[in-house]
C-alpha positions as CSV (number, residue, x, y, z in Angstrom):
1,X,17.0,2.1,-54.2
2,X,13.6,1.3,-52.5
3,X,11.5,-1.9,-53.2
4,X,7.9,-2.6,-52.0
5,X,6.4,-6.4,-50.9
6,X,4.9,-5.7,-54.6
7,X,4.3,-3.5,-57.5
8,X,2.4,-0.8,-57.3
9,X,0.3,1.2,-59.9
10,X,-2.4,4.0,-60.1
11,X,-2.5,5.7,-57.3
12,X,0.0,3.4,-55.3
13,X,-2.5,0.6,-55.6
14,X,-0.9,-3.3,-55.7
15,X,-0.8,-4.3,-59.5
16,X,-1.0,-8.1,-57.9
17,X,-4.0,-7.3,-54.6
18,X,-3.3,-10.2,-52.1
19,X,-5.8,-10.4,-49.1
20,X,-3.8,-13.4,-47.4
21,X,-0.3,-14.0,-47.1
22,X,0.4,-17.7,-47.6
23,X,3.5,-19.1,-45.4
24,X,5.7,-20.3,-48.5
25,X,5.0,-16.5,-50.0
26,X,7.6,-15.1,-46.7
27,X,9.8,-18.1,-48.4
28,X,9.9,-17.2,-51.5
29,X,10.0,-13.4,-50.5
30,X,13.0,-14.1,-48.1
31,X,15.1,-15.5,-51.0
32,X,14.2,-12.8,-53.4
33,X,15.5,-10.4,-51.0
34,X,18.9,-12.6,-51.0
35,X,19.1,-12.5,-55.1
36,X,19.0,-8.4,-55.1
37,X,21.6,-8.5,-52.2
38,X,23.6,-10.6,-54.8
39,X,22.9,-8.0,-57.4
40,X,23.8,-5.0,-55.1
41,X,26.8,-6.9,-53.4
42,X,28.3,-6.8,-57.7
43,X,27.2,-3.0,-58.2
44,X,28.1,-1.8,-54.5
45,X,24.7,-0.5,-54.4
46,X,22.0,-0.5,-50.9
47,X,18.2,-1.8,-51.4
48,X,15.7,-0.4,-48.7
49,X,12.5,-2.2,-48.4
50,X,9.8,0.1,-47.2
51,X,6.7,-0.4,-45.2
52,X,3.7,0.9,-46.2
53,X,-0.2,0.8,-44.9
54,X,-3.3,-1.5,-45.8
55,X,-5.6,2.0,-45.5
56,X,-3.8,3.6,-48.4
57,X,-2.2,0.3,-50.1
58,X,-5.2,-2.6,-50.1
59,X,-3.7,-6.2,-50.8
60,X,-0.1,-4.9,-50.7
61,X,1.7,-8.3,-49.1
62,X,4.6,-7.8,-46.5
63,X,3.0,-4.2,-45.5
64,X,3.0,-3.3,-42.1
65,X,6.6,-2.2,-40.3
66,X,6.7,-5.9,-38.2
67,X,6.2,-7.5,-41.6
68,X,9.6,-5.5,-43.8
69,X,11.0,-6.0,-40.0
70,X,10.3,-9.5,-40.2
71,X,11.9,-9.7,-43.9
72,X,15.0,-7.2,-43.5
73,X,15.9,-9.2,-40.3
74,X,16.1,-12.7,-41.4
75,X,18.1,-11.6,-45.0
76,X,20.2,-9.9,-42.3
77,X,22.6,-8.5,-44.8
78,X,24.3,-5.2,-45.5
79,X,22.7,-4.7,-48.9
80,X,19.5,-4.4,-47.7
81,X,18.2,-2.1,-45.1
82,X,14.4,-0.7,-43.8
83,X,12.7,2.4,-45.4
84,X,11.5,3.3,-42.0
85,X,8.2,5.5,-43.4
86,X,6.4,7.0,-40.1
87,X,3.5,8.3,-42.1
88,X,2.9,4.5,-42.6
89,X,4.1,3.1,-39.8
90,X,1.3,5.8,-38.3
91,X,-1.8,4.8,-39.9
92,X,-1.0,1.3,-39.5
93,X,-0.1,0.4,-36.4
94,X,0.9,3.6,-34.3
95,X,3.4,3.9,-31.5
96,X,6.2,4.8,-33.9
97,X,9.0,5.3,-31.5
98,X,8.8,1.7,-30.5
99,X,8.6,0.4,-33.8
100,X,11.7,3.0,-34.6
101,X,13.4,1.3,-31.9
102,X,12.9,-1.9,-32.7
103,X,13.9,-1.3,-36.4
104,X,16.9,0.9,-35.3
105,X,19.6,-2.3,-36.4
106,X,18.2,-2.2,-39.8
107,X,17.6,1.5,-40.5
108,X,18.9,2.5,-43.9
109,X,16.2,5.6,-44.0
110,X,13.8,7.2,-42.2
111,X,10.7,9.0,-44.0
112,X,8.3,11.2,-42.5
113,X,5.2,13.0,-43.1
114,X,2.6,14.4,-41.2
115,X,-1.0,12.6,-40.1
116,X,-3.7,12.9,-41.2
117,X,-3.1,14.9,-44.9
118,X,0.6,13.7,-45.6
119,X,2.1,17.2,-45.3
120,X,4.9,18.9,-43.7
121,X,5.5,18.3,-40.0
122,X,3.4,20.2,-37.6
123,X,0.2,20.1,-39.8
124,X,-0.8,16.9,-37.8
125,X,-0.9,14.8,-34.6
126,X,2.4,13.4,-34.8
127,X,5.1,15.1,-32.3
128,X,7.9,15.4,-34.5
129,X,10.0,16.7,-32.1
130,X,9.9,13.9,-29.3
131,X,10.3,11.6,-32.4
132,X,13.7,13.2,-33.8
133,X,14.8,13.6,-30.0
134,X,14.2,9.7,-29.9
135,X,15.5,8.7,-32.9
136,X,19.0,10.8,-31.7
137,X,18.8,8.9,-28.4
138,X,18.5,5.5,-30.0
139,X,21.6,6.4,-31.9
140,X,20.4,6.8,-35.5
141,X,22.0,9.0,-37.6
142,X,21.2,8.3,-41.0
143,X,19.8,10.3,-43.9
144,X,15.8,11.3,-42.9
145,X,13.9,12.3,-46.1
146,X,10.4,13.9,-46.0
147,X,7.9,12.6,-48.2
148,X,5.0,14.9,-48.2
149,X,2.9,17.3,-50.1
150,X,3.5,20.8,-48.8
151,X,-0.1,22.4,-47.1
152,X,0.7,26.0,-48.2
153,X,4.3,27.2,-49.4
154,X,6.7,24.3,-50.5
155,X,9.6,26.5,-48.7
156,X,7.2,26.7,-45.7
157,X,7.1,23.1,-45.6
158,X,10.7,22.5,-46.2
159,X,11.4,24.8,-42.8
160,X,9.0,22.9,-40.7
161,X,10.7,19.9,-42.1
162,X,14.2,21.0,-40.7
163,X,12.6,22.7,-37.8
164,X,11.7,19.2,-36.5
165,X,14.3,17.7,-36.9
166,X,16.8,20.2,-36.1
167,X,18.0,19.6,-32.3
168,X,20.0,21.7,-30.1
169,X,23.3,19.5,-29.4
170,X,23.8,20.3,-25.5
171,X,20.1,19.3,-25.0
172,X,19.0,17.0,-27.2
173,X,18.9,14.2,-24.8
174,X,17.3,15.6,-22.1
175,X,13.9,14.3,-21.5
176,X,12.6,18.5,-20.4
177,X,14.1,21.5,-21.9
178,X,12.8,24.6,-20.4
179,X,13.0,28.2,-21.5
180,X,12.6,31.2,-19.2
181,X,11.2,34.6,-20.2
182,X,11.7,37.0,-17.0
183,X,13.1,40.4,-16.3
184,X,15.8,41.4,-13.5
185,X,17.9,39.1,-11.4
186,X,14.8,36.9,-10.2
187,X,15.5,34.6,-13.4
188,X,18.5,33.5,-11.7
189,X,16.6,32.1,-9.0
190,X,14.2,30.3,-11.4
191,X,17.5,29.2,-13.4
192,X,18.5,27.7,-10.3
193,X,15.5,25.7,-9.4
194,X,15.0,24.2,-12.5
195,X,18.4,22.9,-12.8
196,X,17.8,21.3,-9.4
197,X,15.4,18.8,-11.0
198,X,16.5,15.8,-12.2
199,X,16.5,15.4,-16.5
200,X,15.5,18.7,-16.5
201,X,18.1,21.6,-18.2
202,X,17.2,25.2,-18.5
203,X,17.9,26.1,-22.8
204,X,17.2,29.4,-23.4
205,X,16.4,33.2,-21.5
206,X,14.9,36.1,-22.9
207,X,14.9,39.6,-21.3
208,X,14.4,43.2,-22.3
209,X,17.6,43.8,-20.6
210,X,20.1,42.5,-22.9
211,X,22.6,42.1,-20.3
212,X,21.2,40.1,-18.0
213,X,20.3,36.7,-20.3
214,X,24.1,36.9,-21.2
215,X,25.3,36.8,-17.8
216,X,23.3,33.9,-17.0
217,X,23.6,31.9,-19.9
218,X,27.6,32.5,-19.5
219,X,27.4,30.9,-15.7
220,X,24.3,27.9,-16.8
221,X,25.5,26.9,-20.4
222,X,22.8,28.2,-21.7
223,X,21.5,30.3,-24.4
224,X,19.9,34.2,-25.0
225,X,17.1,34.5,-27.0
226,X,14.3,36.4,-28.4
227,X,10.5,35.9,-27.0
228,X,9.5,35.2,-30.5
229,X,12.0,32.3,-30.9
230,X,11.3,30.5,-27.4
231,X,7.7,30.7,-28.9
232,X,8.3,29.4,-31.7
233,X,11.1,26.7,-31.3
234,X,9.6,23.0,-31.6
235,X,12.4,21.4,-29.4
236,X,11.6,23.3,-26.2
237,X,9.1,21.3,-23.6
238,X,8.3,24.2,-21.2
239,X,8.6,27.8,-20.4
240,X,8.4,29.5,-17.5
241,X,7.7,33.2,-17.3
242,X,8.6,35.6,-14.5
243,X,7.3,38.8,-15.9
244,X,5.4,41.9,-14.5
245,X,1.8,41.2,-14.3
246,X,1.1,43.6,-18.0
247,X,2.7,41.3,-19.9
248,X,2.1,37.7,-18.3
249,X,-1.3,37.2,-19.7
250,X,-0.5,37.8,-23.0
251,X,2.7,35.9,-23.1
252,X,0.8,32.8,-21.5
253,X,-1.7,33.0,-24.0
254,X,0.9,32.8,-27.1
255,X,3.2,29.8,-25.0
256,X,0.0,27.7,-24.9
257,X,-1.3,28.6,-27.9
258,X,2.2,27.0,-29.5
259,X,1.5,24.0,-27.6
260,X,3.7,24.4,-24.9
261,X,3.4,24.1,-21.4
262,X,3.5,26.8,-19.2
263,X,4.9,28.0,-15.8
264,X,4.4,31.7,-14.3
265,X,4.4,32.9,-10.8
266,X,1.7,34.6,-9.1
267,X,-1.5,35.9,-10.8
268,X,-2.2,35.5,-14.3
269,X,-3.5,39.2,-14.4
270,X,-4.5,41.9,-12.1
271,X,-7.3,42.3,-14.6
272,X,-10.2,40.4,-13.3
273,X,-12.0,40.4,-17.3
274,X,-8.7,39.5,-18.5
275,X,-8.8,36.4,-15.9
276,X,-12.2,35.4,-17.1
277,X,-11.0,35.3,-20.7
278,X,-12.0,32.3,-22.0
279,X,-8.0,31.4,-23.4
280,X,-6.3,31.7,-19.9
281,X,-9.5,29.9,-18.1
282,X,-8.3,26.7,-18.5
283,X,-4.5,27.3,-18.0
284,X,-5.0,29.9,-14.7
């Protein structure tokens, strides 16, 4: 059950607007808290008090994510945990992993949305993927609920929703997953190097030669997968591609496209108009 430093009406404005907090109010708010532990103690029930943002929420008291911090911290109790909201905590006051952190001890859920528009992840500036890979490394594993309008298809959304939050176990925790797409046994030399640097774990190959991905991944750990999917996935950091010189271009131009960075040995393209294409000039 979620509570709010105050009701809200129309449009999730305060009934009660407040522009200062006055010191008794944290008082007064602090044994509040401790009467609806009381309740929740007799009904075996959890309360989760959620942070919200002034932009959105005017004269809502005990807003921001250091103020429910604040709040959820000195009640200290089991009863009553943080609604950690990231589309608030956003807006607000930004650097979200830190706050995350510093929440962690109190976490009872985590909601997310994207910023700016409030829709599915990936529709904004928030990297959803280095946040769910840092909430996993801080050691949260509670329930994470998305709270969001859907920008085209509510399925859509709902996929990008557990597409960002879905990690790969063996890699979750490494700080630079890499993905190679190359043909022949040169990608074993590439497998090699990049497993050679430090926090750095090669995820996934693709080849047109079935066989060759599955030998490698049997010897690294790793995985085989399609060119598509190494595209597409939000959990992978880099990919490095090792392929003849009529396909590099292209396959540059998608990797960077999805926001990834991108690796690739010798030219770009033997194809000096294809060089001068304004999408590989700034990545060549």
């Amino acid at each position: 059950m979620n509570l709010h430093g105050t009701g809200l009406g129309d449009q999730g404005l305060p009934i009660q607007q407040m522009a200062h907090v006055a010191p008794g109010m944290w008082l007064r708010a602090r044994d509040t808290l401790h009467r609806i532990c009381d309740m929740a103690e007799e009904e075996g029930v959890t309360f989760t008090l959620e942070n919200l943002n002034l932009r959105e929420h005017p004269g809502c008291p005990f807003n921001s994510t250091v103020d429910v911090l604040s709040l959820v911290a000195a009640v200290d109790r089991p009863q009553l945990r943080i609604n950690l909201d990231l589309y608030h905590t956003q807006i607000g006051e930004g650097d979200v992993i830190r706050h995350a952190k510093a929440c962690q001890p109190w976490i009872g859920e985590v909601q997310v949305a994207d910023n700016p528009g409030r829709c599915e992840p990936g529709t904004g500036e928030m990297n959803w993927p280095m946040i769910a890979r840092a909430l996993a490394d801080m050691g949260y594993d509670g329930p994470v609920g998305m709270e969001a309008f859907a920008k085209d298809k509510p399925e859509d959304a709902l996929e990008a929703f557990r597409a960002a939050f879905t990690l790969q176990p063996s890699f979750q925790k490494d700080p630079y997953n890499e993905q190679i797409r190359a043909p022949g046994r040169i990608v074993g030399v590439h497998a090699t190097a990049i497993n050679s640097i430090p926090n750095s774990a090669l995820a996934t190959v693709s080849d047109h030669i079935p066989e060759n991905p599955e030998k490698l991944t049997a010897q690294r750990g790793s995985t085989a997968s399609s060119t598509d999917r190494i595209i597409a996935d939000p959990v992978m950091d880099v990919v490095l591609i090792a392929t003849s010189a009529d396909t590099r271009s292209d396959l540059i131009e998608q990797v960077t496209q999805a926001g990834k960075a991108v690796l690739f040995e010798k030219t770009v393209t033997l194809s000096l108009a294809r060089e001068r294409e304004p999408e590989l000039g700034p990545h060549s």
